[in-house]
C-alpha positions as CSV (number, residue, x, y, z in Angstrom):
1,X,-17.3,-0.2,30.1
2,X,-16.3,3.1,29.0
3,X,-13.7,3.7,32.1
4,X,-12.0,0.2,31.0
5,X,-11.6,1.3,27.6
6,X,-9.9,4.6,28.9
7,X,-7.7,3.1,31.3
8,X,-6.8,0.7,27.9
9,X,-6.4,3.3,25.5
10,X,-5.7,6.8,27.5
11,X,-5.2,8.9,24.0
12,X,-2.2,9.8,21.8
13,X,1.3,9.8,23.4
14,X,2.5,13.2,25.0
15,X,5.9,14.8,24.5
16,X,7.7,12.9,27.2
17,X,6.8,10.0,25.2
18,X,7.5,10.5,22.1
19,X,10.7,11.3,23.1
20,X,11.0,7.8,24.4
21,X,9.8,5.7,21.8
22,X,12.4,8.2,19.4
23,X,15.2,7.4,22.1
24,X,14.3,3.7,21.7
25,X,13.8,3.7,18.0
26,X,17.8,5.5,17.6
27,X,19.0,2.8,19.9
28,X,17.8,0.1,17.9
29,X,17.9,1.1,14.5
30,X,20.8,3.6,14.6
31,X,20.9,6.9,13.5
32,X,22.3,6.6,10.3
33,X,19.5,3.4,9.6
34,X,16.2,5.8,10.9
35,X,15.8,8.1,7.6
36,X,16.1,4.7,5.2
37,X,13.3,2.7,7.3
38,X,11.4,6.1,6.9
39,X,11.6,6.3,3.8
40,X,11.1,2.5,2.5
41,X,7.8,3.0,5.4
42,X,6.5,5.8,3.2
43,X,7.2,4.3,0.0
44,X,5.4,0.7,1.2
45,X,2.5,2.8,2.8
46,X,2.5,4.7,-0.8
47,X,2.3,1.5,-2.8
48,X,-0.3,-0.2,-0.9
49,X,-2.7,2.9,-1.4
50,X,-1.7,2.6,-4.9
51,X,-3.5,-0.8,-5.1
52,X,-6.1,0.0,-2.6
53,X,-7.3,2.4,-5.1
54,X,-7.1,0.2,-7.9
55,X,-9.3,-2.3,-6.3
56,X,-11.5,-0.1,-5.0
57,X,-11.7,1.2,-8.6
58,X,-12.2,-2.2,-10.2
59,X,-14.7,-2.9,-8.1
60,X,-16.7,0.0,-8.6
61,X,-16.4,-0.6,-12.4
62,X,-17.8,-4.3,-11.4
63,X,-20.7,-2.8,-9.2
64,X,-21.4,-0.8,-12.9
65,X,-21.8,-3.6,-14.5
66,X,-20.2,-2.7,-17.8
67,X,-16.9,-5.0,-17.2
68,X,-17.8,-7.8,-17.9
69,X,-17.8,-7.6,-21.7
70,X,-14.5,-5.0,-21.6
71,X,-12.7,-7.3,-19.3
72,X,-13.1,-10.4,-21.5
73,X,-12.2,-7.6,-24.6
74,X,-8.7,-6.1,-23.1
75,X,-7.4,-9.8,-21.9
76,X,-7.7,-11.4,-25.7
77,X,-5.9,-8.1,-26.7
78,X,-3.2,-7.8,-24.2
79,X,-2.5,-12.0,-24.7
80,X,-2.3,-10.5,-28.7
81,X,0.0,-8.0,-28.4
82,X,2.4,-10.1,-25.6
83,X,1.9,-12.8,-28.4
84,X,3.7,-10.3,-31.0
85,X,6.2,-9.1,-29.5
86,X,7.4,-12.6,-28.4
87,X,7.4,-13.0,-31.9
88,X,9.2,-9.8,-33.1
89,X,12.0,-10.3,-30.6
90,X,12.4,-14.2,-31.6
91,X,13.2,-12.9,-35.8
């Protein structure tokens, strides 16, 4: 079993390959296109930590058990204040 799964999944890519999937990546994307998908990659992989964070937070706050009662407390008084403003900005 273990010599399938080595055949399947011989380790990381060497030099020689890496410079092939780069080659392949510039001839598809162009070079000009390869530091924007970079980028918008990182920012996408930066956002979704962002929330996987905040879930994992959320639920830790959950396994705490004190939530419940703040939860119920900080939706009546964001629905307030959104109510207020809507107000303000209507006068």
């Amino acid at each position: 079993m273990s010599a399938t799964i080595g055949i399947l999944f011989p380790g990381m890519p060497g030099t020689t390959e890496m410079m092939v999937i780069l080659l392949i990546a510039v001839l598809l994307f162009g070079a000009n296109k390869i530091p924007k998908l970079a980028r918008s990659t990182g920012e996408a992989m930066g956002e979704f930590q962002k929330g996987r964070e905040e879930v994992e937070q959320e639920l830790e706050e959950m396994r705490e058990g004190g939530t419940a009662e703040g939860a119920d407390a900080s939706t009546v008084d964001s629905t307030e204040s959104t109510e207020t403003a809507t107000e303000t900005e209507s006068n």
